[in-house]
C-alpha positions as CSV (number, residue, x, y, z in Angstrom):
1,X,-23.0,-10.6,-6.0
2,X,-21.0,-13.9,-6.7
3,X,-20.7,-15.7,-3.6
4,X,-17.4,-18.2,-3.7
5,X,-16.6,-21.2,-1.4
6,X,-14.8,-21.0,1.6
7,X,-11.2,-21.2,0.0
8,X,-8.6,-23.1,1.0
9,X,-5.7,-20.3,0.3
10,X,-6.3,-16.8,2.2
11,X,-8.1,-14.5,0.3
12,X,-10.4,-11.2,0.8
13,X,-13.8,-12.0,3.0
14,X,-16.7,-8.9,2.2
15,X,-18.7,-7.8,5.3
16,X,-21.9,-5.8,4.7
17,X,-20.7,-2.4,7.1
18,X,-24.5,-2.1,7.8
19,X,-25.2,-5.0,9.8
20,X,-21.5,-6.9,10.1
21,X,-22.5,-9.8,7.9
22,X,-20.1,-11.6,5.7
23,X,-21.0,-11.2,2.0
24,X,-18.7,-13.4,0.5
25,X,-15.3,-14.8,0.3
26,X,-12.8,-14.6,-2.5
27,X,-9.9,-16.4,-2.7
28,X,-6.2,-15.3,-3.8
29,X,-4.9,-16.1,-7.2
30,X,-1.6,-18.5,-7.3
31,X,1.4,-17.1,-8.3
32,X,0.7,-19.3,-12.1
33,X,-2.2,-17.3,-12.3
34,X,-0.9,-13.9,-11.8
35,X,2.0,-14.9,-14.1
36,X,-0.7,-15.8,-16.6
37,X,-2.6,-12.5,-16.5
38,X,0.7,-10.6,-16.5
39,X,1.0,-12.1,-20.1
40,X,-1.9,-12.1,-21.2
41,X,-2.2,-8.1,-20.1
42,X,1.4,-7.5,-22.1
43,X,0.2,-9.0,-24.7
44,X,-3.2,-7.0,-25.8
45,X,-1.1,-3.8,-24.4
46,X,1.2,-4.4,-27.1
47,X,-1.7,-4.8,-29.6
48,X,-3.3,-2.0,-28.1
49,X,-1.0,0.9,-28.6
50,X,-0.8,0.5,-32.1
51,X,-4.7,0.7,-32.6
52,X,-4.7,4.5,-32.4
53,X,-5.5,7.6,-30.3
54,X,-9.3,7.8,-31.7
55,X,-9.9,4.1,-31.6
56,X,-8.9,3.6,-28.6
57,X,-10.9,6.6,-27.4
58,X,-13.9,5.4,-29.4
59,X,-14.1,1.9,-27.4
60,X,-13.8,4.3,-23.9
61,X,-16.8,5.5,-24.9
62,X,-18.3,1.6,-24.9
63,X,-17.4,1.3,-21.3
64,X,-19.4,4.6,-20.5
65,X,-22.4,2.6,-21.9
66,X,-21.7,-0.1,-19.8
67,X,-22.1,1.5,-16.8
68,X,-25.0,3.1,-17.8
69,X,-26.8,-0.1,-18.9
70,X,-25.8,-1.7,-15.4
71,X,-25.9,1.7,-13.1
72,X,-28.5,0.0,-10.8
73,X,-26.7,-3.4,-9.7
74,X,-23.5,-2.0,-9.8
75,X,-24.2,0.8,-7.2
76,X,-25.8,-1.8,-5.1
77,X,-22.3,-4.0,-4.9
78,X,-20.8,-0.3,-3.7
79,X,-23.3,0.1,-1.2
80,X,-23.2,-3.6,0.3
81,X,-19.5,-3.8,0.4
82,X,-19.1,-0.1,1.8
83,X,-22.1,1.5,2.7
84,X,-22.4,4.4,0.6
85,X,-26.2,5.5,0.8
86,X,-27.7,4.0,-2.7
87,X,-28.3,7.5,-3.7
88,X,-24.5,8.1,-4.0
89,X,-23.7,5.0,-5.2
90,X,-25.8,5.8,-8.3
91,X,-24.2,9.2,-8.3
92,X,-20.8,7.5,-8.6
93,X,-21.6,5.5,-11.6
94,X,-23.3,8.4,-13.3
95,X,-19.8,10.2,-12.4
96,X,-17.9,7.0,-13.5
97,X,-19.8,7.4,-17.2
98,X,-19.7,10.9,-17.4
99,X,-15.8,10.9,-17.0
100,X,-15.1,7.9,-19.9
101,X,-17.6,10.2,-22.3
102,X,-15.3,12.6,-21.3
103,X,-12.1,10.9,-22.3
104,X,-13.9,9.6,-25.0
105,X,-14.7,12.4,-26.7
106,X,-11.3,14.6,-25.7
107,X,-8.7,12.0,-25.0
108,X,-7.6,11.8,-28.4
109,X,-6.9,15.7,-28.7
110,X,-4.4,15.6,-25.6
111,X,-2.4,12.7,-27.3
112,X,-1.7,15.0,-30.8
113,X,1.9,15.5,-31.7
114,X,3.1,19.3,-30.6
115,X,5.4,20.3,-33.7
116,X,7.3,22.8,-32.8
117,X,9.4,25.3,-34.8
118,X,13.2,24.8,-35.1
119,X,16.2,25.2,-37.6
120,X,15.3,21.6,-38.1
121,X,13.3,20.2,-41.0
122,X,10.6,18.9,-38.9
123,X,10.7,19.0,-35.0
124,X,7.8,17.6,-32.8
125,X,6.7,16.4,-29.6
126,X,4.9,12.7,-29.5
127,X,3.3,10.8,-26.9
128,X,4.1,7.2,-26.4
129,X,3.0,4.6,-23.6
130,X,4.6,3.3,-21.3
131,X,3.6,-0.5,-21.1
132,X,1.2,-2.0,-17.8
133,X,0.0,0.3,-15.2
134,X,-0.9,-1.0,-12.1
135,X,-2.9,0.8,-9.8
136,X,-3.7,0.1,-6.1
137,X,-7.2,1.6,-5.5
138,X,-9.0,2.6,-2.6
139,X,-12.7,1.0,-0.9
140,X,-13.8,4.8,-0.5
141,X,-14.7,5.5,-4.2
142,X,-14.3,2.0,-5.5
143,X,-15.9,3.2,-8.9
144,X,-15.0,6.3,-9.4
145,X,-11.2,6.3,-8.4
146,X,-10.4,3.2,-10.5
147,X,-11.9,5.1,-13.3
148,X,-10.2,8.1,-13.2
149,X,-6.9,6.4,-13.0
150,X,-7.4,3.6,-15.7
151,X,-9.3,5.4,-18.1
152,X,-6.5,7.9,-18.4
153,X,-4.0,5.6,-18.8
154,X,-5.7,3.6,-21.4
155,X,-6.2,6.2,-23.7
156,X,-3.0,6.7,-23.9
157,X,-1.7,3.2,-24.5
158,X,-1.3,1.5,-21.4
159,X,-2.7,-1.3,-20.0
160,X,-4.2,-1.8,-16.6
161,X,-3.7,-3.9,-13.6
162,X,-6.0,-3.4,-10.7
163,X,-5.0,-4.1,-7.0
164,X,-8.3,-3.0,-5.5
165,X,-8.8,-2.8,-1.7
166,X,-9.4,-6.0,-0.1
167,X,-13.1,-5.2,1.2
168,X,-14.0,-4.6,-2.4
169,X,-13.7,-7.5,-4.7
170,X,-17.0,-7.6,-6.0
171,X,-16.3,-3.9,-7.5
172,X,-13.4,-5.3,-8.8
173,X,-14.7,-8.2,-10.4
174,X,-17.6,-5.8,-12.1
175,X,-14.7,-3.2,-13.1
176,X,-12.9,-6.0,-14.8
177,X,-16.2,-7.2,-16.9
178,X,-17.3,-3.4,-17.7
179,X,-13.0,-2.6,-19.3
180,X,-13.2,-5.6,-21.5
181,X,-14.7,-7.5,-24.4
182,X,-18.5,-6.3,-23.8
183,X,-17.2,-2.8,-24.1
184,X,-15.1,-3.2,-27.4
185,X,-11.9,-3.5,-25.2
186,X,-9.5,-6.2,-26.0
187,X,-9.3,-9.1,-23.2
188,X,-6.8,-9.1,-21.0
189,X,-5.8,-5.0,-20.9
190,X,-7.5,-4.4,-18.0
191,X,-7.0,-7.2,-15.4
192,X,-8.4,-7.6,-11.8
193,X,-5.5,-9.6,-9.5
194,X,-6.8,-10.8,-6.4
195,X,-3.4,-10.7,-4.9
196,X,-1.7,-9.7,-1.2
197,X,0.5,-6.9,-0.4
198,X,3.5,-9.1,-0.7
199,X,2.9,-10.1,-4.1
200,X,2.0,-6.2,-5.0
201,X,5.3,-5.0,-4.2
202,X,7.0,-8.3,-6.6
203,X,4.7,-6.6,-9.4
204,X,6.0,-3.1,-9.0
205,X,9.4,-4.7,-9.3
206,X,8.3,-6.8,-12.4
207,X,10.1,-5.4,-15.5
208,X,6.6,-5.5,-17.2
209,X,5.3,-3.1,-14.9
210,X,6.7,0.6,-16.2
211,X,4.3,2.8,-13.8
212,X,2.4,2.5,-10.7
213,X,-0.5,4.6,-9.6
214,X,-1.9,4.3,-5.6
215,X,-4.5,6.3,-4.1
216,X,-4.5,5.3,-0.1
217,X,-3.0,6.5,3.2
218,X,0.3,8.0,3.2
219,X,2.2,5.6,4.9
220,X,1.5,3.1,1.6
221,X,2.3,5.7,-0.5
222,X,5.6,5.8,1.5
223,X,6.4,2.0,0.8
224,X,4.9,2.3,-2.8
225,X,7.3,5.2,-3.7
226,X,10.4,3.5,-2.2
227,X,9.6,0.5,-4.2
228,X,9.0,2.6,-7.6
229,X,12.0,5.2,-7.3
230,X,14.5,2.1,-6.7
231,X,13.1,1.1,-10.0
232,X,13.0,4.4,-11.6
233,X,9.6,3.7,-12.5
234,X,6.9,6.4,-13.0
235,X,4.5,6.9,-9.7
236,X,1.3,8.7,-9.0
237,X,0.4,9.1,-5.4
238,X,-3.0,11.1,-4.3
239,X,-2.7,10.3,-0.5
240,X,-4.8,11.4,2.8
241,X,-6.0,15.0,3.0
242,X,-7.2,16.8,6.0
243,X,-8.7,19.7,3.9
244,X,-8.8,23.1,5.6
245,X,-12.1,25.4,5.0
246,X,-11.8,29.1,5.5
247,X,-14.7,30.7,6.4
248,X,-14.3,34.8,6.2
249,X,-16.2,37.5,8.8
250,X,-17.5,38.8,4.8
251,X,-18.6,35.0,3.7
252,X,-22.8,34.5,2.6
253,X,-23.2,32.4,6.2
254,X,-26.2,30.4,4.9
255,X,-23.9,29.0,1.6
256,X,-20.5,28.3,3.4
257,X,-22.7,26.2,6.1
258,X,-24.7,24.3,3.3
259,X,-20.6,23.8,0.9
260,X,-19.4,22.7,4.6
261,X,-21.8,20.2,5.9
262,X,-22.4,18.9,2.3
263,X,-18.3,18.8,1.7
264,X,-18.0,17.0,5.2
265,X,-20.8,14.7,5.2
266,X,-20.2,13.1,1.3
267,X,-19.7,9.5,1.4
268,X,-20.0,9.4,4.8
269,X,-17.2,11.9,5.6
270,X,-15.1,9.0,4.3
271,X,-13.0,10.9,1.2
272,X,-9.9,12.3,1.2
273,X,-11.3,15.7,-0.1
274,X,-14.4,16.0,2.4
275,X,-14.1,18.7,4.4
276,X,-12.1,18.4,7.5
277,X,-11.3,21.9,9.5
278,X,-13.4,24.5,9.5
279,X,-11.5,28.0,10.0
280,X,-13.6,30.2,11.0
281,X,-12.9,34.4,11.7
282,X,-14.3,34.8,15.2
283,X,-16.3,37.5,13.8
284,X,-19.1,35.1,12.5
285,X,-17.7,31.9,14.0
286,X,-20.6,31.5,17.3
287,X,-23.3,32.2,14.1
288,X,-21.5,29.5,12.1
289,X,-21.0,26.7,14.6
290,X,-24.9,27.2,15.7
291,X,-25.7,26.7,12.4
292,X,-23.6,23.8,11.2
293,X,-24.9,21.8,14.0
294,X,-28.7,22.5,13.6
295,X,-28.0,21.7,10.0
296,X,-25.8,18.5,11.0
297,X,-28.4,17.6,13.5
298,X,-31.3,17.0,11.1
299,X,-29.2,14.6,8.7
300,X,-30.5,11.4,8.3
301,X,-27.8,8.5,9.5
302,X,-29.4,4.8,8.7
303,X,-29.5,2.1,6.5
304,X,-27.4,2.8,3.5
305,X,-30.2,0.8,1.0
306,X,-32.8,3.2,2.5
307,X,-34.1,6.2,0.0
308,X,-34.3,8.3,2.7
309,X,-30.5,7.9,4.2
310,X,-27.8,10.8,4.1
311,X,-25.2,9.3,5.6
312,X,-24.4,5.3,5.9
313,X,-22.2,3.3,8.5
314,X,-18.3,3.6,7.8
315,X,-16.8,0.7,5.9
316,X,-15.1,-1.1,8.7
317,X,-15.6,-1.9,12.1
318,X,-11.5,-0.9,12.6
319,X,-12.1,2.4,10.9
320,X,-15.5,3.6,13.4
321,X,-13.3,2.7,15.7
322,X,-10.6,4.6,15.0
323,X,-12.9,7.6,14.4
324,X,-14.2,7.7,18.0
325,X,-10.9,7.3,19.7
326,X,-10.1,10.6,17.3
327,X,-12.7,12.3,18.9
328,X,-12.4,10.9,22.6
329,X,-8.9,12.0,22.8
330,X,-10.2,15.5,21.0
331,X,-12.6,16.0,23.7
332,X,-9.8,14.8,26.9
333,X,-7.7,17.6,24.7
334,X,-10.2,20.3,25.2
335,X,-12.6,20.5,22.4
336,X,-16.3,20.9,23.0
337,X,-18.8,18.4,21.7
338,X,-21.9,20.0,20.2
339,X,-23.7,17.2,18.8
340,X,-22.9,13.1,18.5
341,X,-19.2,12.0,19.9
342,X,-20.8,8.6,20.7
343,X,-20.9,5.4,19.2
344,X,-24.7,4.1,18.8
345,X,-25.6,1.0,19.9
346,X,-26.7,-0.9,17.0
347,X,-25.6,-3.0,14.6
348,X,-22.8,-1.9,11.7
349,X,-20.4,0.5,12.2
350,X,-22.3,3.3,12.4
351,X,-20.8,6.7,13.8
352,X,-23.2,10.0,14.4
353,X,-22.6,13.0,12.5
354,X,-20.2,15.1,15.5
355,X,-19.5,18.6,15.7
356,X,-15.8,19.6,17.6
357,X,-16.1,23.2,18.5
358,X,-12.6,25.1,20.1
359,X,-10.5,22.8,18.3
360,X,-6.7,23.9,18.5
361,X,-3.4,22.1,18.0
362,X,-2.2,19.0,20.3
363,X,-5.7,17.7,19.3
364,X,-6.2,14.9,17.2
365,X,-9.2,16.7,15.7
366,X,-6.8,19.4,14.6
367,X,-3.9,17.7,13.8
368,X,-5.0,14.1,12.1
369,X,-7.0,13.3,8.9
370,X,-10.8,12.6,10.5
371,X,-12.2,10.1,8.5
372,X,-15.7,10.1,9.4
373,X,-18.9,12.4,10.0
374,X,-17.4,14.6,12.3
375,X,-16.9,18.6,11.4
376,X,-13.9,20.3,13.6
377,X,-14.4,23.9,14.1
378,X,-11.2,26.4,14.4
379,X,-11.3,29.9,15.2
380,X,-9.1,32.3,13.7
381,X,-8.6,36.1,14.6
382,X,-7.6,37.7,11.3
383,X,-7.1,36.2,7.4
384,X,-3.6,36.0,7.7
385,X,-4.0,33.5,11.0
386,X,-6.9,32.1,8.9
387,X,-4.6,31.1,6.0
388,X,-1.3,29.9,8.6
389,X,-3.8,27.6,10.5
390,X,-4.7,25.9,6.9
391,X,-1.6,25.8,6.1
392,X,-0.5,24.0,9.6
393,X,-0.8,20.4,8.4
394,X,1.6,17.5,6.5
395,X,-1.3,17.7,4.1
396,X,-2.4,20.1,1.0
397,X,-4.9,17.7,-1.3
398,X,-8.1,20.2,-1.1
399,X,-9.0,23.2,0.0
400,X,-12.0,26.0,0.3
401,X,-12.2,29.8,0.8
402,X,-15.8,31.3,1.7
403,X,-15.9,34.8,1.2
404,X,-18.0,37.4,-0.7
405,X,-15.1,39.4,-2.2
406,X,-14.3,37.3,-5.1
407,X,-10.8,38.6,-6.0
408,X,-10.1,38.1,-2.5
409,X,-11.0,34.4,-2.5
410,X,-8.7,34.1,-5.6
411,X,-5.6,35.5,-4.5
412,X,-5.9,32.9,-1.4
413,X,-6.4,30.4,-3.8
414,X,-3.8,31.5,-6.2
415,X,-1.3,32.9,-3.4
416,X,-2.4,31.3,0.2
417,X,-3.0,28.2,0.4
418,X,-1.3,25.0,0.1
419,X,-2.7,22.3,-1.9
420,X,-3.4,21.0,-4.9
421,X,-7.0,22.7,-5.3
422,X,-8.7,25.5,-3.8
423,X,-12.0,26.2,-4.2
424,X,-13.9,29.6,-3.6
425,X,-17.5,29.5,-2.4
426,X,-17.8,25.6,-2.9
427,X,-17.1,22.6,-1.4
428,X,-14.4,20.2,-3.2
429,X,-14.8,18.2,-6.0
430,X,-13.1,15.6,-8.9
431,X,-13.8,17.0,-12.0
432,X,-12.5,15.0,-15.3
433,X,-11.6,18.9,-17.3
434,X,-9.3,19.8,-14.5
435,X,-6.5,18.0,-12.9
436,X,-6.4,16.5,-9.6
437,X,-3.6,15.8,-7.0
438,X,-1.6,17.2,-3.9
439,X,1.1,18.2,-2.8
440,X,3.1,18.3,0.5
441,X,2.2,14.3,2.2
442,X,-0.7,14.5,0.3
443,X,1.2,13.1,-2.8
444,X,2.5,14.1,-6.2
445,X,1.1,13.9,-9.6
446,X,-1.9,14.4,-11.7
447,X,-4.4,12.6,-12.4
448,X,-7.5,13.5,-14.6
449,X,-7.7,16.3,-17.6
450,X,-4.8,16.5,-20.1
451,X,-2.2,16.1,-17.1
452,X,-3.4,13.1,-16.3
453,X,-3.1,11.3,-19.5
454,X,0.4,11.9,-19.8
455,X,1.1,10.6,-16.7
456,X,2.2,7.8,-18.1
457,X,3.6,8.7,-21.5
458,X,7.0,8.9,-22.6
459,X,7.2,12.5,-23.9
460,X,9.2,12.1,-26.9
461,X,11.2,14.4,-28.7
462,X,11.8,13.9,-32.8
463,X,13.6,16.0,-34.7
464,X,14.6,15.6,-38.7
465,X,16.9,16.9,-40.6
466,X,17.5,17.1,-44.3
C-alpha cells in the first residue's frame, strides 16, 4: 500500500482496525487540483458517450479482468484498511468481477431504443447520459459498492467521480487504476478526489455534476438530498437498514438458523442488509434462540489476515464503541444477554459475536440499526404481529421470511413487508440481475440490473413525422 508523507494540508490517515496502527496518510487535493480533474473527467465523458453502448460495454469487461489479475493484493488493502477476514475480501473482488462481466455482457441490451407504435412515422424511446456522476461510497464494501454504482453508470455514458470514505483511500486509489487506461477506459472518466465534506457538497452544486449517487447513514443522505433537489439534480440514496427476519412456527429450524447467523455475521455484521431482528413465532422461538447461540458461539472472531477467521474487528475504534453502548443500554432496557455483550481486552476494535434475547421496543437493540456481530431476538405471537413488528422501523432496505409454505412466504414478500427486497428461505443478498434499493429512510432508487442503468439517463422521447 503506498505510504505518503506526513502532509502539510489535512488529509485521510488509514488505521489497520486489527491492531490500531496507522497505515498511512493521504493528503487532500487543492482546490486547482480538483478543478483540474473536474476537466479533465468532462472532457473524456464527452468523448465517451459517443463511443457506443457495445464499446463501452466491451471495455467494462477489461476492468473485470483487472480485478481478476490483481484479486490477491487488492483484497489485502480491504482487509488492512477495514478488517474484513481475507476470505471475504477475496469474495468481494470475485463479486466485483462477476458484476462488470455482467454489465459487460448485458449492459448494452438495457440501453436499446424502445420504438413504440403511434400515428406517427417513427416514435421511440432512447437513452441518453446525463454528464459526471459523483458518488459518495461507503468503508463497509469499499469494492463492491463503488462498483455497482460506477459500473452502471458508465455503461450508460456517464462519467464517474469517487468521494470514497475517508478510512479507505488506498481502495480508492486501486479503484481509480483498475477504471482507467490498463482496462481500455479512457483517462480521466473515472476520477478518485481526495476531498472533504465541504468541498463534496461545492461538487454536487457544480453545474458539471448532473447526478449524485451516496450509499451511507441516513442522516448524509439527508444533507445529500437537500443539496441535490435544490439543484434538481438526479439522486440515488441506499441508506441504513435494520433488516427484520421472520422466522415462522412452520420454518425448516436448522436452515433459518444457518440464513440468520450467516446473514448477521457477513462482514462482520457491518452491512446495511445483514440481518438485524430476528422475529421469531413463540412457537419455535426457545428452539431457535438455543440454537442461534450454540451456532454463534463456535464462530471464530480473530485476526482478519488469518485463514481461519469468521468474523474480524469492526473498522473503527468510534464504531465498536458505539456497538457496545447499543447493547449496554439494550441490556439496562431489559434484554437478556446469551452470549458476548463485552468488549475484549485486546488490541483492535474487536467486538464478540452477542446474542439479545426478549428484545422489545424502547430498546436500542429493537429500535436502532446494530452495526456489529450482535443478533437481537423478537418474539411474536401470531404472523400478523410477526409482519407489524418488521414493519415497526424508519427502515425497509432488506428483508427475510422463513417458512416451509412457499406461497405463504411469497404473499409476505409480495404483500407484507416493507422494503425494497424480501427474501424467502435465504438470507439477503446484492445481486447484479435484480435491482437493489429501499424505501421508507432507507432511501430511494435503484441501483443494479436494468433499473440501475438508467438511473442516470435522460429517457428521451422522439417522435417523426412525415
Amino acid at each position: 500500500m503506498p505510504v505518503a508523507s506526513t502532509p502539510i494540508n489535512p488529509g485521510f490517515t488509514t488505521v489497520n482496525p486489527s491492531d490500531g496502527e496507522v497505515l498511512a496518510m493521504y493528503p487532500f487535493m487543492s482546490p486547482g487540483q480538483v478543478e483540474s480533474a473536474l476537466a479533465s473527467a468532462r472532457e473524456a465523458q464527452r468523448e465517451w458517450q459517443r463511443v457506443g453502448a457495445q464499446h463501452r460495454a466491451r471495455l467494462v469487461g477489461g476492468v473485470a479482468r483487472q480485478f481478476r489479475a490483481h484479486h490477491r493484493n487488492l483484497a489485502e488493502i480491504v482487509t488492512m484498511e477495514m478488517g474484513k477476514p481475507m476470505a471475504e475480501s477475496l469474495a468481494e473482488v470475485e463479486k466485483c468481477a462477476g458484476g462488470c462481466e455482467y454489465y459487460s455482457r448485458a449492459g448494452a441490451g438495457f440501453l436499446k431504443d424502445r420504438f413504440v407504435k403511434t400515428e406517427a412515422h417513427r416514435s421511440f424511446v432512447t437513452f441518453q447520459p446525463l454528464g459526471l456522476v459523483l458518488a459518495i461510497m461507503p468503508w463497509n464494501f469499499p469494492l463492491w459498492q463503488v462498483v455497482r454504482a460506477a459500473v452502471p453508470a458508465l455503461i450508460a455514458g456517464n462519467g464517474v467521480l469517487l468521494k470514497h470514505a475517508p478510512s479507505v483511500p488506498g481502495c480508492a486509489l486501486e479503484l481509480a487504476r483498475l477504471f482507467g487506461p490498463a482496462s481500455g477506459l479512457p483517462k480521466g472518466l473515472f476520477t478518485n478526489l481526495f476531498i472533504d465534506v465541504d468541498v463534496t457538497g461545492d461538487l454536487i452544486l457544480d453545474a458539471r455534476v448532473q447526478g449524485v449517487t451516496l450509499t451511507g447513514s441516513t442522516r448524509a443522505g439527508r444533507h445529500v438530498a437537500a443539496l441535490a433537489g435544490a439543484q434538481i439534480k438526479t439522486c440515488v440514496l441506499e441508506l441504513g437498514g435494520s433488516d427484520p427476519y421472520i422466522v415462522l412456527e412452520d420454518a425448516d429450524l436448522p436452515r433459518a438458523v444457518e440464513a440468520c447467523v450467516t446473514g448477521r455475521l457477513i462482514n462482520s455484521g457491518q452491512s446495511c442488509i445483514a440481518a438485524k431482528r430476528f422475529i421469531v413465532h413463540e412457537a419455535v422461538a426457545d428452539e431457535f434462540t438455543e440454537a442461534v447461540v450454540s451456532r454463534m458461539a463456535g464462530v471464530r472472531v480473530g485476526e482478519p489476515m488469518a485463514a481461519t477467521t469468521d468474523v474480524g474487528p469492526l473498522a473503527r475504534e468510534d464504531l465498536r464503541d458505539h456497538l457496545a453502548g447499543q447493547v449496554e443500554r439494550s441490556i439496562a432496557a431489559g434484554a437478556v444477554c446469551r452470549l458476548g455483550g463485552e468488549v475484549p481486552r485486546v488490541p483492535g476494535w474487536y467486538y464478540p459475536c452477542t446474542v439479545l434475547a426478549g428484545v422489545g421496543p424502547g430498546m436500542p437493540a429493537y429500535d436502532e440499526e446494530m452495526f456489529g456481530p450482535v443478533a437481537c431476538i423478537i418474539r411474536a405471537g401470531s404472523e400478523e404481529e410477526a409482519v407489524r413488528i418488521a414493519n415497526d422501523t424508519a427502515y425497509g432496505l432488506g428483508a427475510a421470511v422463513f417458512t416451509e409454505d412457499l406461497e405463504r412466504g411469497e404473499r409476505i414478500a409480495r404483500e407484507g413487508i416493507e422494503a425494497g427486497s424480501c427474501f424467502v428461505n435465504d438470507f439477503v443478498k446484492s445481486d447484479p440481475r435484480l435491482p437493489f434499493g429501499g424505501v421508507k429512510e432507507s432511501g430511494f432508487g435503484r441501483e443494479l440490473a436494468d433499473f440501475g442503468v438508467r438511473e442516470f439517463v435522460n429517457v428521451k422521447t422522439v417522435r417523426v413525422e412525415r
